[in-house]
PATIBA-931997 format. One record per residue (C-alpha): residue number from 1; residue in one letter; x, y, z. Coordinates in nm, 4 decimals. Example, Ala and Ser with C-alpha at 12.3 -4.5 7.8 and 13.67 -1.06 7.14 Angstrom:
BEGIN
 pos code        x        y        z
   1    a   1.2300  -0.4500   0.7800
   2    s   1.3670  -0.1060   0.7140
//
This chain:
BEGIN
 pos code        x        y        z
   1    x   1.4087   2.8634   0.8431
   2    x   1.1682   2.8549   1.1488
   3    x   1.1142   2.5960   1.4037
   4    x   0.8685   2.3893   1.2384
   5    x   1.0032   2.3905   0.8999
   6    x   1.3795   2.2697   1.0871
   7    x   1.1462   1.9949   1.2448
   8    x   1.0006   1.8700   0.9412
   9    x   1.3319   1.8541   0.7409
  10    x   1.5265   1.7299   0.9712
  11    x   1.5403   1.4643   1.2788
  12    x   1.4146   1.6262   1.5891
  13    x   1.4772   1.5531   1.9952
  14    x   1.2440   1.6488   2.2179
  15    x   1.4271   1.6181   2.5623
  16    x   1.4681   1.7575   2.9540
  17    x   1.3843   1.6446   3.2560
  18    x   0.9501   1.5258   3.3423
  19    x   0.9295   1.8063   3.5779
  20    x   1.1054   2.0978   3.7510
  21    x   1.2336   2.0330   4.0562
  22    x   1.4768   2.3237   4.0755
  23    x   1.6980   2.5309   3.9203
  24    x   1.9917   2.3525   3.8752
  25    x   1.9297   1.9938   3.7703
  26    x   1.7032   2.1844   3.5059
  27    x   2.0406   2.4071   3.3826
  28    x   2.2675   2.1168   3.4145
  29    x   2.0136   1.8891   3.1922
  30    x   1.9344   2.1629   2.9253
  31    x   2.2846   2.2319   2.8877
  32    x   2.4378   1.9010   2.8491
  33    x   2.1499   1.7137   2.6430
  34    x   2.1349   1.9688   2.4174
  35    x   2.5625   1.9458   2.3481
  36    x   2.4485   1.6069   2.2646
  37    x   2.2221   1.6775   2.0351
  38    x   2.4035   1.9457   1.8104
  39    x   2.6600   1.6663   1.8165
  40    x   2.4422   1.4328   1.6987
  41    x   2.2101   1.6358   1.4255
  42    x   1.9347   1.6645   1.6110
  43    x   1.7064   1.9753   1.6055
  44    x   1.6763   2.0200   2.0026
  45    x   1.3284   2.1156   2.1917
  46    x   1.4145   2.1381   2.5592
  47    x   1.1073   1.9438   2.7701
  48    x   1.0263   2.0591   3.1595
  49    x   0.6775   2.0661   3.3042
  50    x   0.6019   2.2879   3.5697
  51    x   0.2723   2.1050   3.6752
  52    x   0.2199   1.7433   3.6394
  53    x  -0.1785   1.7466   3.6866
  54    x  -0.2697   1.3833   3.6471
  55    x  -0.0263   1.2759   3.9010
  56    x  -0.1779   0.8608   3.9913
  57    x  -0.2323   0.9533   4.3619
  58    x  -0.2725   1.3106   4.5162
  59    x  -0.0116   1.3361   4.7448
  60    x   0.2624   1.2877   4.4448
  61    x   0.4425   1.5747   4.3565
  62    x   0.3265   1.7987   4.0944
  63    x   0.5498   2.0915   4.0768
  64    x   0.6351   2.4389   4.2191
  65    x   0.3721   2.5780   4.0279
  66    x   0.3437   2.8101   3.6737
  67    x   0.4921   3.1083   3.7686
  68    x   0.8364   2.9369   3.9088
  69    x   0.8002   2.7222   3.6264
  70    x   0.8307   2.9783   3.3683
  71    x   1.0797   3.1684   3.4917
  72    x   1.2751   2.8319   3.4834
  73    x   1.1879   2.8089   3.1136
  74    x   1.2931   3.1570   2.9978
  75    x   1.6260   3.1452   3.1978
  76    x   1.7072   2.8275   3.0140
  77    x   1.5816   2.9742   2.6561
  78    x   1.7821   3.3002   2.7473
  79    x   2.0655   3.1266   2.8989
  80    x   2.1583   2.8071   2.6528
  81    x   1.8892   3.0010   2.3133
  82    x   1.6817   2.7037   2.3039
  83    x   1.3535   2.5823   2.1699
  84    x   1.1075   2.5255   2.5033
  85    x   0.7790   2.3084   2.5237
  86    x   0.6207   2.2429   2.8190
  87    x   0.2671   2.0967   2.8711
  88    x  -0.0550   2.2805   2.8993
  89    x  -0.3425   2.1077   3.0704
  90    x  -0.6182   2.4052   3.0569
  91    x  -0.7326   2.7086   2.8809
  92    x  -0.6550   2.9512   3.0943
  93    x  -0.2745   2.8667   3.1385
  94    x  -0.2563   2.8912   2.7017
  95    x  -0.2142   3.2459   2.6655
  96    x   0.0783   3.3203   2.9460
  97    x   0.2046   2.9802   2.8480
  98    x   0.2368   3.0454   2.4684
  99    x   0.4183   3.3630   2.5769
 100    x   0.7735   3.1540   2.6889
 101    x   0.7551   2.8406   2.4929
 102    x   0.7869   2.7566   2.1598
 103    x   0.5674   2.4421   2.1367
 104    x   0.2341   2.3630   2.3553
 105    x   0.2034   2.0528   2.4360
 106    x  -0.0951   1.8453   2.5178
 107    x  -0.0934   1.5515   2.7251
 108    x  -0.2419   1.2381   2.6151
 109    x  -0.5187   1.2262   2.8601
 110    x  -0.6161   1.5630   2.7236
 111    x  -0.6119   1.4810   2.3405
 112    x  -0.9609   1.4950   2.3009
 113    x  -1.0552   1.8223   2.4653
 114    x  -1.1676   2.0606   2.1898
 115    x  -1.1275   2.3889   2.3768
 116    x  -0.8031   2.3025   2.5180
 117    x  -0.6695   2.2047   2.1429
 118    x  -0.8340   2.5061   1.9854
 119    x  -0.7144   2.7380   2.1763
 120    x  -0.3865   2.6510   2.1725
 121    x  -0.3952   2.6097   1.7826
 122    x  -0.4947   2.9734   1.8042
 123    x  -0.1910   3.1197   1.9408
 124    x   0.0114   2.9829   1.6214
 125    x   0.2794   2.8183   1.7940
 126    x   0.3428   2.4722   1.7478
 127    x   0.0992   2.2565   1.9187
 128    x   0.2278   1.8556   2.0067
 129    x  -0.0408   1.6490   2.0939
 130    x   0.0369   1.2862   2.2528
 131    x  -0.2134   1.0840   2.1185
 132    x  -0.3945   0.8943   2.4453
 133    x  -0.3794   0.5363   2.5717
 134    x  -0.6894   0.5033   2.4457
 135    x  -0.7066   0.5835   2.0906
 136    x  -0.6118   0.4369   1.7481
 137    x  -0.3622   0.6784   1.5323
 138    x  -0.5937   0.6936   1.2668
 139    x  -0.8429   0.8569   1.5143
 140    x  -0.5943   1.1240   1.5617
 141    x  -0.7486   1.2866   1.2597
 142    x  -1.0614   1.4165   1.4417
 143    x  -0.7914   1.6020   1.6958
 144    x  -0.5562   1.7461   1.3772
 145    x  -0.9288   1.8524   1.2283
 146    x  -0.9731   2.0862   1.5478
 147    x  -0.6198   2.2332   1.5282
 148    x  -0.6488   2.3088   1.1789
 149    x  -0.9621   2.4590   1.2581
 150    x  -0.8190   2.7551   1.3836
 151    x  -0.6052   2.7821   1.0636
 152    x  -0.2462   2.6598   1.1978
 153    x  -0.1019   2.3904   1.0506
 154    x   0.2138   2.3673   1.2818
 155    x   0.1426   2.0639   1.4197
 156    x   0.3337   1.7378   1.5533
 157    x   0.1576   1.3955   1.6874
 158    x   0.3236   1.2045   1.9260
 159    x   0.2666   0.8039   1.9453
 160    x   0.2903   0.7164   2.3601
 161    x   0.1645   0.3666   2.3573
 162    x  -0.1613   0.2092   2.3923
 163    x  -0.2982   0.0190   2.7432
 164    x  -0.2299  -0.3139   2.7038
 165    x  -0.4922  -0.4395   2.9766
 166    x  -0.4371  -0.2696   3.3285
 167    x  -0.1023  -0.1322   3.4016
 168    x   0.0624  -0.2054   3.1136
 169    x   0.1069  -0.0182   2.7865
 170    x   0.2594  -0.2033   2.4667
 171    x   0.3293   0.0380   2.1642
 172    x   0.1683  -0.0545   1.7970
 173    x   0.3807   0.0578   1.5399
 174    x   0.1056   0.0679   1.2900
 175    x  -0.0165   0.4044   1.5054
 176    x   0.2912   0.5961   1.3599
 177    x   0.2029   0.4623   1.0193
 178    x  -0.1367   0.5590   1.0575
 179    x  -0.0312   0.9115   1.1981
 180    x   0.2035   0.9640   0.9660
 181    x  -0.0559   0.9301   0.6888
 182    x  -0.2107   1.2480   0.8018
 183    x   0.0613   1.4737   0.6759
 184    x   0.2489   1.6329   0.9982
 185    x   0.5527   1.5098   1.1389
 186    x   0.5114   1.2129   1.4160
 187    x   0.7192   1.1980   1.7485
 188    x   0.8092   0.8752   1.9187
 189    x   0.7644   0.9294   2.2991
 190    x   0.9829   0.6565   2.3968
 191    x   1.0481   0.6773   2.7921
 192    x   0.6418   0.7321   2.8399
 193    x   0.5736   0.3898   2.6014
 194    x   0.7494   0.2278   2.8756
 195    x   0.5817   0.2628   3.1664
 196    x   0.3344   0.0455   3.3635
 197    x   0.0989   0.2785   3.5005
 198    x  -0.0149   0.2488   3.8952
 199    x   0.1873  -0.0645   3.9406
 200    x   0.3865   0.0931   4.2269
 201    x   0.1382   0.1876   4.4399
 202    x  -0.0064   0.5040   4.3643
 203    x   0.2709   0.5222   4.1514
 204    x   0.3876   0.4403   3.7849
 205    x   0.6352   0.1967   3.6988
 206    x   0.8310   0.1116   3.4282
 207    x   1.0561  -0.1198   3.1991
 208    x   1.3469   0.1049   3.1525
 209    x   1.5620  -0.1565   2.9993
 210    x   1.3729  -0.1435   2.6709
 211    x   1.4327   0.2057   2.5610
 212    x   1.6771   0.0716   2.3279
 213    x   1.4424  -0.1635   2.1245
 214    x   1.1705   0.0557   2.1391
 215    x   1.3524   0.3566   2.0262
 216    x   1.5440   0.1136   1.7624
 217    x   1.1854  -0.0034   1.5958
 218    x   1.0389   0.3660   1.6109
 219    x   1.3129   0.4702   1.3999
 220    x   1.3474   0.2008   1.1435
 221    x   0.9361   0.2835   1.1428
 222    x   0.9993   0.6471   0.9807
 223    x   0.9362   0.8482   1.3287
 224    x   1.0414   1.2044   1.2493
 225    x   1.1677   1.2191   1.6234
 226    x   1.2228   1.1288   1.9441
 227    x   1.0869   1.2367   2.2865
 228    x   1.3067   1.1377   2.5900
 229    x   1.2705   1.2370   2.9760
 230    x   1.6170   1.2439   3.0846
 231    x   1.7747   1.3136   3.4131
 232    x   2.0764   1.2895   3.6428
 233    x   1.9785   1.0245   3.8827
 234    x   1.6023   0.9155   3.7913
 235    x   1.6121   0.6834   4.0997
 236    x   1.5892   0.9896   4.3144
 237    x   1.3073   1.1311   4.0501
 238    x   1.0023   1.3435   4.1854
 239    x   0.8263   1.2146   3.9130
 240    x   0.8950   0.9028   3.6322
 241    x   1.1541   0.7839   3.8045
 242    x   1.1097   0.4736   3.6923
 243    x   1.0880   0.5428   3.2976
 244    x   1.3168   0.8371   3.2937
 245    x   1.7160   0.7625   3.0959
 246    x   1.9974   0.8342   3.3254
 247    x   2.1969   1.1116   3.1679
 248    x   2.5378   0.9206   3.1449
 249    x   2.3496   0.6366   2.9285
 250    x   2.1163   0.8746   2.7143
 251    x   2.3773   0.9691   2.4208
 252    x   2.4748   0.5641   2.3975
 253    x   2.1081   0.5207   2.3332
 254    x   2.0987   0.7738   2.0945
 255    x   2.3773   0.6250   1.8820
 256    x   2.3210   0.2755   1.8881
 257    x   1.8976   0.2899   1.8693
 258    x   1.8669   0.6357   1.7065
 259    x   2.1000   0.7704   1.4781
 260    x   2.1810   0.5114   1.2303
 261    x   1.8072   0.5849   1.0684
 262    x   1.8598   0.9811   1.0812
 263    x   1.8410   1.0648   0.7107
 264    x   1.5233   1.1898   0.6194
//
């Protein structure tokens, strides 16, 4: 059984830190999140980005750049043999991208772009696009259209939440309905539902306390599965600090919010 067929049959956890910062908070996260997830059932995709490129203010930081970044990746796909995704934000990053990772995934911002989405659907890997701030689920059928133009069907549609005026998001459950409806498996994106973008000044905030309900509702929903930015001390996070779960906490959440609704 590949990848995507293990993703639609079973509960899936996309999971890892927002971005790399260095070596070994990346090792230390893939490592232990992903013993929690073969304890818990959970078909495990291991999450880093190595650029964040819509950072709210410019002097944020955005990475150490592709190159480091996916060296990181194929040390931690060599080291622990797991799954990677990681996000691509333009066309010429696809090919040397779809090279190390096992999933491409587009941001929501980028949803829309047709050459970005095509040619990633052309490489045949799994593509996971975050559906944007901006648009109903059912409108994600114009963005599965342009995948499935290139003739791959390994696809996954992640529900993010919608703005809720300015700097605030609230997340409509009827999206993963609606998404589900179009015949791929649907990903909750729980920590990035939560945030409150810009309202840190040049930053984004976030309600970190809800990750439990949110998570709980997605689940007794239908989700297929569950995308979490985790790391050790997100306090002391280069980026999403304020959304991303502690490490300690994350497997509670998991249990109490998650894994009661696993069977498919």
């Amino acid at each position: 059984m590949n990848l995507y067929e293990s993703i639609t049959k079973n509960r899936f956890l996309i999971s890892g830190p927002c971005i790399i910062e260095n070596e070994d908070m990346v090792f230390d996260l893939a490592q232990s999140i992903s013993k929690i997830a073969e304890e818990l059932g959970f078909v495990y995709i291991f999450k880093a980005s190595f650029d964040k490129a819509n950072r709210t203010s410019g002097e944020s930081f955005r990475g150490n750049g592709l190159e480091y970044g996916l060296e990181i990746l194929k040390e931690v796909k060599k080291r622990y043999n797991l799954s990677i995704t990681t996000d691509v934000h333009e066309t010429t990053q696809v090919e040397k991208i779809a090279e190390v990772v096992d999933i491409l995934q587009i941001p929501a911002f980028l949803c829309r772009q047709t050459d970005l989405l095509v040619a990633c659907g052309s490489t045949n890997k799994i593509v996971n696009v975050k559906k944007a701030q901006f648009i109903a689920g059912d409108d994600m059928k114009y963005v599965v259209k342009k995948i499935e133009s290139t003739h791959n069907q390994q696809i996954i549609l992640t529900e993010r939440g919608t703005m809720f005026g300015y700097g605030n998001l609230v997340v409509d459950f009827r999206n993963i309905v609606d998404m589900k409806k179009l015949g791929y498996p649907v990903c909750m994106d729980v920590t990035h539902s939560l945030q409150k973008p810009g309202s840190l000044s040049g930053k984004t905030g976030a309600d970190r306390e809800y990750a439990p309900y949110i998570a709980r509702a997605a689940a007794a929903v239908g989700v297929d599965g569950f995308f979490f930015e985790v790391h050790q001390n997100p306090d002391i996070a280069l980026s999403d600090s304020a959304s991303m779960i502690p490490l300690a906490e994350f497997k509670n959440i998991l249990v109490s919010s998650v894994t009661p609704f696993m069977k498919k």
